[in-house]
C-alpha positions in Angstrom: -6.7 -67.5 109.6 -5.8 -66.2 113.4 -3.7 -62.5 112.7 -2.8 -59.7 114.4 -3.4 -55.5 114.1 -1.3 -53.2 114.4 -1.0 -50.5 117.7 -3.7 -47.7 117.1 -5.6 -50.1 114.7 -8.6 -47.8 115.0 -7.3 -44.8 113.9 -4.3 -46.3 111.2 -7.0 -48.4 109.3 -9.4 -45.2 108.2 -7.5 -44.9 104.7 -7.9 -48.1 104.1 -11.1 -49.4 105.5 -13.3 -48.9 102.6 -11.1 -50.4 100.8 -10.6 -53.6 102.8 -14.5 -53.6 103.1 -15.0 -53.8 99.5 -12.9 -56.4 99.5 -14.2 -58.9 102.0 -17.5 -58.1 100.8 -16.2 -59.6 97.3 -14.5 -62.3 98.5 -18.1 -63.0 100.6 -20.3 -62.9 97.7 -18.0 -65.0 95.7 -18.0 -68.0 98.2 -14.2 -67.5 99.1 -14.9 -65.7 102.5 -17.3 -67.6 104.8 -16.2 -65.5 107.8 -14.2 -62.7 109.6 -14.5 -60.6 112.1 -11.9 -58.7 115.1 -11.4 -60.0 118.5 -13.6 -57.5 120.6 -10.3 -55.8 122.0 -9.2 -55.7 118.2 -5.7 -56.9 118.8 -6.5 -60.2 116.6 -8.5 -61.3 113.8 -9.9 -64.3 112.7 -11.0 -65.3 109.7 -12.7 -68.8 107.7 -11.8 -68.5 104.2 -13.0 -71.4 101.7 -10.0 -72.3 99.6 -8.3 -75.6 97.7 -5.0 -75.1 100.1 -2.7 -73.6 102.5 -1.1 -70.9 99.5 -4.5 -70.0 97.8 -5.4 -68.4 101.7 -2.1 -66.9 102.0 -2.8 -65.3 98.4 -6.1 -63.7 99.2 -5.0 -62.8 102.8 -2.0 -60.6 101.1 -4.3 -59.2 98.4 -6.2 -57.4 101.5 -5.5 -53.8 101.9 -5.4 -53.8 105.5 -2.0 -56.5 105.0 -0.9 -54.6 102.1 -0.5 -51.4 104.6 0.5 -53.0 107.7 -3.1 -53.0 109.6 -2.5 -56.4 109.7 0.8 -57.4 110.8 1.0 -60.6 111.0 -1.5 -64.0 110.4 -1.1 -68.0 110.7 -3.5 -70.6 108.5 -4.8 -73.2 110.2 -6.7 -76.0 108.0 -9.9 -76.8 109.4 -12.4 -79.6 109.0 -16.0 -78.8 109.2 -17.7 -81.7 111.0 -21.2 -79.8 112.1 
């Protein structure tokens, strides 16, 4: 998943960042979230989610706080193939 923050991410995502930590911190330890992490000027993320397809990612993308309250405003899925 490649998405977007909003402007003044830093400062907007403080109610929520606990929140959104928890969360990816589940989704870590249950297998469904191999990977995530800002771009270093935090205007994108990215993110490697372990899922059976396309809606199942879209479903635990929009269960995050940060989309729920517009820290994230906007993402595309990409399908990937691990080869190494």
């Amino acid at each position: 998943m490649w998405g977007s923050y909003c402007e003044g991410v830093i400062d907007k995502r403080m109610p929520y960042r606990q929140a959104h930590l928890d969360n990816l911190k589940a989704l870590h330890e249950s297998g469904q979230l191999l990977s995530i992490g800002p771009t270093q000027d935090v205007t994108k993320v990215f993110a490697v989610y372990a899922a059976v397809d396309e809606d199942s990612v879209r479903q635990l993308v929009e269960a995050d706080p940060y989309w729920q309250n517009g820290i994230w405003t906007d993402y595309e899925v990409h399908e990937w193939f691990q080869v190494y």
